[in-house]
C-alpha angles and dihedrals in degrees: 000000000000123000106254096037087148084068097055098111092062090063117108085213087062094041096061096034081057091052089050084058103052103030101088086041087061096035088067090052090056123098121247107240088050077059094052083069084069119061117222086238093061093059122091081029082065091046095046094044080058090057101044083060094050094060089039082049088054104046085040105109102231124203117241084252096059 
């Protein structure tokens, strides 16, 4: 484990490792018609683009406030 391990949730790695996991639990409570604004094409662009934060987020150094 890392060090601060207690400090992981401040982490904008684990920030946006925690969104990849709600979003498409959030995506089936949504109205439909709140679901028509994003093309089906979009996405998995929108999700990798999430996940492409998370590992920026991770070799982002991060100062001890963040």
């Amino acid at each position: 484990m890392v060090k601060d391990a207690k400090r992981a949730w401040r982490w904008h790695s684990t920030q946006a490792l925690a969104a990849l996991a709600v979003v498409p639990i959030v995506w089936m409570e949504l109205p439909e018609d709140l679901k028509a604004y994003i093309p089906d094409e979009w996405r998995p662009w929108i999700m990798a683009a999430v996940a492409v934060g998370g590992i920026v987020g991770r070799l982002r150094a991060q100062s001890d406030e963040a």
